[in-house]
N, C-alpha and C positions, 0 to 999 in steps of 0.2 A: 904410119898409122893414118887411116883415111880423118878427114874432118869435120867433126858429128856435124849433123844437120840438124838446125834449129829451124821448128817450125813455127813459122811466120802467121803472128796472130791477126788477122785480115782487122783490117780499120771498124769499126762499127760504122753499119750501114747508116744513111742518113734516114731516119724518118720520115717518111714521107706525110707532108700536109693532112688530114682528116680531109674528105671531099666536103666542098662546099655543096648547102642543098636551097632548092628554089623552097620559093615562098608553101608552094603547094605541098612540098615535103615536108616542111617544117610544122605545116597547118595539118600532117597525118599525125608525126611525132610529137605534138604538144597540146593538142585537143583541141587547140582557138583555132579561128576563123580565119581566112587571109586576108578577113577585114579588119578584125583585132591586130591583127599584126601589123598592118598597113597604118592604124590608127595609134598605134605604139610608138611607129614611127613617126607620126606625124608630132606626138605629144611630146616625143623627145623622150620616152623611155628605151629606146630599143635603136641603133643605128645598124644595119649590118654589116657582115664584114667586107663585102665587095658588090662589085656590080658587072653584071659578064656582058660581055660585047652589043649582046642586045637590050643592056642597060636590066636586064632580072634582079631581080632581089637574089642575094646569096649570102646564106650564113653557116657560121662555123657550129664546130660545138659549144664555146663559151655565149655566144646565141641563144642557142638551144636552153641552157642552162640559166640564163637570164629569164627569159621569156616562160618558164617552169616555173621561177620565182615572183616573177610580177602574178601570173597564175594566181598562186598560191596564197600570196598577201590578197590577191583581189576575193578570191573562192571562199577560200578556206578561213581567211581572217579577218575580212570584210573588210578593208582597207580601200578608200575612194580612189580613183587615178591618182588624186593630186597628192594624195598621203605614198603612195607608192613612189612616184617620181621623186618626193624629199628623202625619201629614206635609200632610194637608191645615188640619190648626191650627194645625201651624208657619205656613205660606202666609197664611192669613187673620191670625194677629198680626200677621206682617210686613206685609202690610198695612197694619195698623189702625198697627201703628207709623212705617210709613213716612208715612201721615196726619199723624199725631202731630206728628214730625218736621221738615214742613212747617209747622206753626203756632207752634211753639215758638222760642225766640232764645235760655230757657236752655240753658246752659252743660253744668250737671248732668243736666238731664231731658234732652239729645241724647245726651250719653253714656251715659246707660239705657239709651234707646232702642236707641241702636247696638249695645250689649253684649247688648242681649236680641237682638237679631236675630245676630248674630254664634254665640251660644250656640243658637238654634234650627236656625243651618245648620249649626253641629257636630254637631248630635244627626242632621240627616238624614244628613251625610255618617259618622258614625259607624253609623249603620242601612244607608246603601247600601254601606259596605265590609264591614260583615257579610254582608250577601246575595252580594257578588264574591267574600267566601272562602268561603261554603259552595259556590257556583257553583264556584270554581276546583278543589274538592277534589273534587265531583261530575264533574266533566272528569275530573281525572287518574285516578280508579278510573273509570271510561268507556274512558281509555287503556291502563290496565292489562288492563280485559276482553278489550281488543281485542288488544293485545300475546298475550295468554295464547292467545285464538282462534287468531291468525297462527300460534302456534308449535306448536299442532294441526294447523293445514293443513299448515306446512312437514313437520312429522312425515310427512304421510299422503303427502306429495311427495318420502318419503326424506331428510328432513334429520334434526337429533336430539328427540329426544322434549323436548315443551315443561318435564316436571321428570323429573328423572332417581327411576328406580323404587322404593320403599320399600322397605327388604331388613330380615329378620330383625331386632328391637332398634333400631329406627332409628325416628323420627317424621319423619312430613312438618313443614315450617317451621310454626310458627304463625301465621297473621296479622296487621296489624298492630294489629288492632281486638283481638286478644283480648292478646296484649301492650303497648300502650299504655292505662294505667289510666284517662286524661283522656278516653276513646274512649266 
């Protein structure tokens, strides 16, 4: 009886690296500037992953993917450099702690651990409910503008004058901004 033949399930290929792209690609793929990016680097948000023979900026996809994000807190959330660069070092501790964490069985040194990461998500969430109250206050004088507009048009449509008219000895209201001192 011949001796079956068993076929030989070939290794899994090795994955080959994603190509590294210069500064100029990166500046198609992510809308910024190769000035932004250059100054990301400089600020310490951003290091790339290598540098090619004639010293080029080169970066991966985890690059790419960062620098979308700094974007995005900067654009979209309005978050200053400096607010960006904290929250991406909170990120990266927690990280390096959650590493940590992993290889440890004390007792004491996981409760650090925890405690620091615990205290760097209160610091973000103490940072992002800052920005939702300045955001919410921003809104409601938004709605105020618009309230005061409407009650212009309703005027001009015959309804009553949006503030009733300043007569001899009399001040229009002040503000809240110029009466509240914390303002």
């Amino acid at each position: 009886m011949p001796t079956p033949v068993v076929p030989t399930v070939p290794e899994s290929p090795l994955v080959p690296d994603p190509p590294l792209l210069r500064i100029t690609e990166v500046s198609a793929e992510t809308g910024l500037t190769t000035r932004a990016i250059r100054y990301y680097e400089e600020m310490g948000l951003l290091e790339p992953a290598a540098r090619s023979d004639g010293a080029y900026r080169l970066y991966d996809p985890s690059d790419l993917e960062r620098l979308r994000f700094i974007k995005s807190l900067r654009d979209d959330a309005g978050f200053s450099l400096a607010q960006v660069g904290k929250l991406l070092e909170d990120e990266l501790a927690r990280e390096r702690n959650r590493e940590r964490l992993k290889t440890t069985q004390d007792p004491e040194e996981r409760r650090s651990l925890i405690l620091d990461a615990r205290d760097r998500v209160d610091g973000q969430i103490a940072t992002l409910e800052a920005k939702a109250a300045r955001l919410a206050t921003m809104i409601d004088e938004a709605k105020a503008r618009r309230l005061h507009i409407d009650g212009h048009l309703a005027e001009l449509d015959g309804g009553p004058a949006p503030h009733p008219p300043v007569g001899r000895g009399s001040h229009p209201p002040l503000s809240r901004a110029a009466t509240d001192p914390a303002r």
